[in-house]
C-alpha positions as CSV (number, residue, x, y, z in Angstrom):
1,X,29.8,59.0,118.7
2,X,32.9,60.9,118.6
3,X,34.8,61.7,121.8
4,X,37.8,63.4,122.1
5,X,40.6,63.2,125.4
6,X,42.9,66.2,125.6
7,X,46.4,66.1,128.3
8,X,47.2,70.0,128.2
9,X,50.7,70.1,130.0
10,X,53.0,72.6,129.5
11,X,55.8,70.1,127.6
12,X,53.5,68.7,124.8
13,X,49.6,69.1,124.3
14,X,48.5,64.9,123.7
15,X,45.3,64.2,121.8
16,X,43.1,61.3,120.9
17,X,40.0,60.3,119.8
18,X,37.5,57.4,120.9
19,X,38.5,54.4,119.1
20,X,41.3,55.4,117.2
21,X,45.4,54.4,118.3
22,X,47.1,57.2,117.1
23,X,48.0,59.7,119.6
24,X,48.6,63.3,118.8
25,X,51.7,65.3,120.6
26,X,52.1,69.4,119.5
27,X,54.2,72.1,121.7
28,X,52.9,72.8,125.0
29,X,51.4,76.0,126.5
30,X,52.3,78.0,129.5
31,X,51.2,80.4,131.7
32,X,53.8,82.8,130.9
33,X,53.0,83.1,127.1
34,X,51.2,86.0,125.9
35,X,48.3,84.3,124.7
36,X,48.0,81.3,127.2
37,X,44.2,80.7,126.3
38,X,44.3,81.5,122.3
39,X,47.4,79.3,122.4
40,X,45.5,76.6,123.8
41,X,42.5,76.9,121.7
42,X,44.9,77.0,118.5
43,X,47.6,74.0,119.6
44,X,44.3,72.1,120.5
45,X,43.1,72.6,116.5
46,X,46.6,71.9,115.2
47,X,46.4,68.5,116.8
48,X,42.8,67.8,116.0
49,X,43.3,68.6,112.5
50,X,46.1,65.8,112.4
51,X,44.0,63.6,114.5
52,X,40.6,63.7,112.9
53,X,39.8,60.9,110.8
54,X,36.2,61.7,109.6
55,X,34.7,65.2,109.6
56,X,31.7,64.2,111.8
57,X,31.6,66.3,114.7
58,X,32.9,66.0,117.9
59,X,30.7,64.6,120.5
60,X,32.5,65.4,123.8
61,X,35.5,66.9,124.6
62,X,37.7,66.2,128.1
63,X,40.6,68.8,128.4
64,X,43.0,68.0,131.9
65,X,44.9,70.7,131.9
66,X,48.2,71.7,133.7
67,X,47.3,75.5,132.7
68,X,43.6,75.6,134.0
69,X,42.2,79.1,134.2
70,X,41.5,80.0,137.9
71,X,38.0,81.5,137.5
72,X,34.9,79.7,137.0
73,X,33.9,82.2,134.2
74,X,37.4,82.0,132.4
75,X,37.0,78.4,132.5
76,X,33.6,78.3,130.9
77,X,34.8,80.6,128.1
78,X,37.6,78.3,127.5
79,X,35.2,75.3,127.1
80,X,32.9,77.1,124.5
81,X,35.9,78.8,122.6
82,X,37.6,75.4,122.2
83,X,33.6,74.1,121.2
84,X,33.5,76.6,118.5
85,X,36.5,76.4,117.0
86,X,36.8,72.1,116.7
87,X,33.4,71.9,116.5
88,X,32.4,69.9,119.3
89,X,28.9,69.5,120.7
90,X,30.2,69.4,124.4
91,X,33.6,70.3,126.3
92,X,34.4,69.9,129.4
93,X,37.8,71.3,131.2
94,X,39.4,70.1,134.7
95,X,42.7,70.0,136.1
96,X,45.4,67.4,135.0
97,X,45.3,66.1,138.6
98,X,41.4,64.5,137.8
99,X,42.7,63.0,134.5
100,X,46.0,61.6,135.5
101,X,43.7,60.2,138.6
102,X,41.1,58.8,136.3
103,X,43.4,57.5,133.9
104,X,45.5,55.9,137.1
105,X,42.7,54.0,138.9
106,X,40.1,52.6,137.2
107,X,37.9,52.1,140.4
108,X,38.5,55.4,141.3
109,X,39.8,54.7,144.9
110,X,43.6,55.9,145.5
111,X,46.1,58.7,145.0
112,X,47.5,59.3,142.0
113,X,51.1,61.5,141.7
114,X,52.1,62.8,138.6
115,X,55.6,64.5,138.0
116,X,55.8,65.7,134.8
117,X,56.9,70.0,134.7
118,X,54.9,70.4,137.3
119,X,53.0,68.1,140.1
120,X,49.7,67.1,140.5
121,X,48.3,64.8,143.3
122,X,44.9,63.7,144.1
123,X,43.4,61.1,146.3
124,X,39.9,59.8,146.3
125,X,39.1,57.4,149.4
126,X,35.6,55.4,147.9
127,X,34.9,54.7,151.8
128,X,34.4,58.1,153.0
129,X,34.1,60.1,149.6
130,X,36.7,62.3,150.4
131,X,38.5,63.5,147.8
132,X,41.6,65.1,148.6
133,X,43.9,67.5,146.2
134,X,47.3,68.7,146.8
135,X,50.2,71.1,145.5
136,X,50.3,72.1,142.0
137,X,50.5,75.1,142.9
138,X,52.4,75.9,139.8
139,X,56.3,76.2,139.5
140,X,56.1,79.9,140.8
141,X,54.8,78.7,144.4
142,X,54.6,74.9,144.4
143,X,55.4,71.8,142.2
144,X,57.7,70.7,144.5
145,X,59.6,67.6,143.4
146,X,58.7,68.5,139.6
147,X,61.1,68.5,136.6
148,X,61.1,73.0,136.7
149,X,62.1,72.3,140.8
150,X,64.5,69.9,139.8
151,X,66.1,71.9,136.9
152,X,65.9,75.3,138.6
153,X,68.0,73.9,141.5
154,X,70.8,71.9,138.8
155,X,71.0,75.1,137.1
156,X,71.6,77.2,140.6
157,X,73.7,74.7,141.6
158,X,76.2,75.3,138.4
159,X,75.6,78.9,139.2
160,X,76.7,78.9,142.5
161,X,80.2,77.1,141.4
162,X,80.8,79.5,139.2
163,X,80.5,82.3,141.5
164,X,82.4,80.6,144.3
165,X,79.3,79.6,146.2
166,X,79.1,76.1,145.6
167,X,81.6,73.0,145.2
168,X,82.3,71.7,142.0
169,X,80.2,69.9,139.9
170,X,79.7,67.3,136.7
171,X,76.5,69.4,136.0
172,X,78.2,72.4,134.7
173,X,79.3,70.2,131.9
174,X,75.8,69.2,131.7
175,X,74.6,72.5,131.4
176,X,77.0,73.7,128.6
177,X,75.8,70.6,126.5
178,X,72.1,71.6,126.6
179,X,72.3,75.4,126.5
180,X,75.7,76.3,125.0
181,X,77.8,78.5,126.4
182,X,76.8,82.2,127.5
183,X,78.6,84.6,129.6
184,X,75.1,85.9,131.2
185,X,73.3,82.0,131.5
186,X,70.0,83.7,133.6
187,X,69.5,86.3,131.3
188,X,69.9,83.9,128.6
189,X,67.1,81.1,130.0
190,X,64.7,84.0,131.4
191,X,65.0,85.4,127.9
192,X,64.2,82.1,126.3
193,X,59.9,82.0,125.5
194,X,59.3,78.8,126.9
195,X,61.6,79.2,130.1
196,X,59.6,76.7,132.3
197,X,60.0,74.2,129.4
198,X,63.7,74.7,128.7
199,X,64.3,74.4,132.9
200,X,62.8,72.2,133.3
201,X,64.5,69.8,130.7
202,X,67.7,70.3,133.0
203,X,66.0,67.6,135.2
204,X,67.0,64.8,132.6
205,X,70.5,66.1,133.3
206,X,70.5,66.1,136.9
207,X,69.1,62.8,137.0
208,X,71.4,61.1,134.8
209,X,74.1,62.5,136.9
210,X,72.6,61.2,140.0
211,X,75.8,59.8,141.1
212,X,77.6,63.6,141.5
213,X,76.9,65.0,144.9
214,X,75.1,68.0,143.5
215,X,72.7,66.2,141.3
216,X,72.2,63.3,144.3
217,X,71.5,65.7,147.0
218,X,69.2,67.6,144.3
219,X,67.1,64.3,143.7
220,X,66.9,62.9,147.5
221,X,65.3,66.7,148.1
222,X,62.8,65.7,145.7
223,X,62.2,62.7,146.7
224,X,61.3,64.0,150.0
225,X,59.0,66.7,149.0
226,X,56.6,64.2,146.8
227,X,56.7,61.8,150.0
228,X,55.0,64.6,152.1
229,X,53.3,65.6,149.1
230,X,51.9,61.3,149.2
231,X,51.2,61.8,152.6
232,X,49.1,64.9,153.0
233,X,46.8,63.1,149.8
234,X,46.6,59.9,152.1
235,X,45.1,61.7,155.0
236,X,41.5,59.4,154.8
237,X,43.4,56.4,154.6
238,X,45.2,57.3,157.9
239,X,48.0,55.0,157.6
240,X,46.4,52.2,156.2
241,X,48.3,50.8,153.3
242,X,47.0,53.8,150.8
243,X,47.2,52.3,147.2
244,X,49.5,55.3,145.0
245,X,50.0,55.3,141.3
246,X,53.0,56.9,140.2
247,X,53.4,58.6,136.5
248,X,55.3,61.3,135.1
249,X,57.8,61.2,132.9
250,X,60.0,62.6,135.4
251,X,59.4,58.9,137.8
252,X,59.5,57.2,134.9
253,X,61.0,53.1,135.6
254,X,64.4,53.8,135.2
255,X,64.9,57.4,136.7
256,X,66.8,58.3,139.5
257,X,64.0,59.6,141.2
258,X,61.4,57.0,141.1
259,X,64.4,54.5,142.5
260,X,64.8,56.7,145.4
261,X,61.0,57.8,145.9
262,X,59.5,53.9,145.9
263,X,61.3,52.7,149.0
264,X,60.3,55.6,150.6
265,X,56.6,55.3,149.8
266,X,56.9,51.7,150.9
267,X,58.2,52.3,154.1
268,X,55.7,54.6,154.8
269,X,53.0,51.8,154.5
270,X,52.1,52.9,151.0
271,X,50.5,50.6,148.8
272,X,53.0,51.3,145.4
273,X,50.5,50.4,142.0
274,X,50.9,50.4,138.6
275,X,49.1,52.8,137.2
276,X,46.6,51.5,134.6
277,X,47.0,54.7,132.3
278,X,47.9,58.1,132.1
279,X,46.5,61.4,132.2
280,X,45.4,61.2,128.5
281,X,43.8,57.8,129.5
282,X,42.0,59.6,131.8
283,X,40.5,62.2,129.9
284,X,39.9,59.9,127.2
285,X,37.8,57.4,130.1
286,X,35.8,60.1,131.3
287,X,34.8,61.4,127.8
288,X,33.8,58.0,126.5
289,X,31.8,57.2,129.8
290,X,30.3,60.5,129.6
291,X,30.7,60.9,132.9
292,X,33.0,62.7,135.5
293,X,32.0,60.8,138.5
294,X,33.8,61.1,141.3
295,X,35.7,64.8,140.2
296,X,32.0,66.3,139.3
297,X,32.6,69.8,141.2
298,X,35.7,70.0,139.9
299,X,34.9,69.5,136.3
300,X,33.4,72.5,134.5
301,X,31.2,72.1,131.5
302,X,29.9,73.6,128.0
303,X,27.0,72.3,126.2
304,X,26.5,74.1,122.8
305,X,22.7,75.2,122.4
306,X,20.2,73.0,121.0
């Protein structure tokens, strides 16, 4: 039996199969492409291709996705195009928030934060079976605390010292290194087609120059929106030593952020965890189990036709 776990995010689209070390990585999608679905479907190919090490076919497919389609329809469509075109006999297509969740707690019960581009957060509370999702809401309207929030604000925070807004700062520097030097910098990064992407790799900037004022102020904002983000998620533990898995390239050990987030989440009564594995993990676990228990109704799935 062949089974297949699938992290869509919009940096790098991660792939593995059931009993086999070698992890995939091929460019990301967005919502902001022109294709976001066909992109998928083909970056989801390209990595299976390079994967595959018989040409049996695929079992079961788990996608988490960052770029989930909204509609139940558009997700079901996604499940059977991605079927065809592998082949797999099954897929089934959820949210990165239920993978990196699965993949972080093996028993299920906890909240799981993820900061990657964007954030995703869900609790599940065994007790009461309640099962609580918040923000990732995207970068247009949400993802607050995520690498695009954190490099959107480093970049307006070099453009407002250069327009005599703002004080100034080591970032600017920054910012010349990673994008060169452009007399119109917005036009040049909203031009760019993967803009989310490329903003959202300013966050390694800001938080290596965590020390400047700018770049500090910048992190301890983010740092504050993923501790109410924690706290709305623990709302069926009220108060009661919640156990949280952090994971996310962007709170990686090491990172600005996760040294200023952890204390915080401590002294809020949270119960800080390693998480076991990540959102490929995840998908990987619920593929291989064959089953999606606790994130059911938020799993969609596609059974080719016998």
């Amino acid at each position: 039996m062949i089974c297949v776990g699938v992290d869509g995010g919009q940096s790098a689209i991660r792939l593995q199969a059931s009993g086999s070390l070698t992890v995939v990585a091929v460019e990301g999608v967005g919502r902001l492409v022109e294709d976001p679905v066909g992109s998928l479907i083909a970056r989801v190919c390209e990595a299976w291709e390079s994967a595959r090490e018989v040409a049996d076919p695929i079992d079961l497919v788990v996608l988490g996705l960052t770029t989930l389609p909204d509609a139940a329809a558009g997700r079901e469509a996604l499940a059977a195009a991605i079927a065809m075109a592998l082949p797999a006999r099954e897929v089934w297509v959820t949210g990165d928030a239920v993978t990196a969740h699965s993949g972080a707690f093996s028993d299920s019960n906890g909240i799981s934060l993820t900061v990657g581009t964007g954030v995703a957060c869900l609790g599940f509370h065994r007790d009461s079976g309640a099962l609580t999702q918040v923000d990732g809401n995207g970068f247009l309207l949400g993802d607050a605390g995520g690498a695009f929030w954190i490099g959107s604000r480093g970049i307006g925070a070099v453009l407002r010292e250069r327009d005599g807004r703002g004080v100034p700062t080591a970032l600017s520097a920054a910012c010349d290194a990673r994008y060169g030097r452009h007399r119109d910098l917005p036009a040049y990064l909203h031009s760019l087609p993967r803009a989310v992407d490329a903003i959202a790799q300013f966050a390694i900037d800001v938080q290596a120059h965590a020390a400047d004022p700018a770049a500090r102020d910048i992190v301890a904002a983010a740092a504050d929106e993923l501790l109410l983000t924690a706290r709305a998620a623990a709302a069926p533990w009220l108060g009661d030593g919640a156990p949280i898995a952090l994971s996310g390239r962007v709170v990686d050990p090491g990172t600005a952020l996760r040294s200023v987030l952890l204390p915080q989440l401590a002294a809020a009564g949270f119960d800080v965890r390693d998480a076991a594995g990540g959102s490929l993990d995840g998908a990987l676990r619920i593929a291989t189990r064959a089953d999606a228990a606790p994130y059911d109704h938020l799993v969609t799935r596609w059974r080719r036709p016998q």
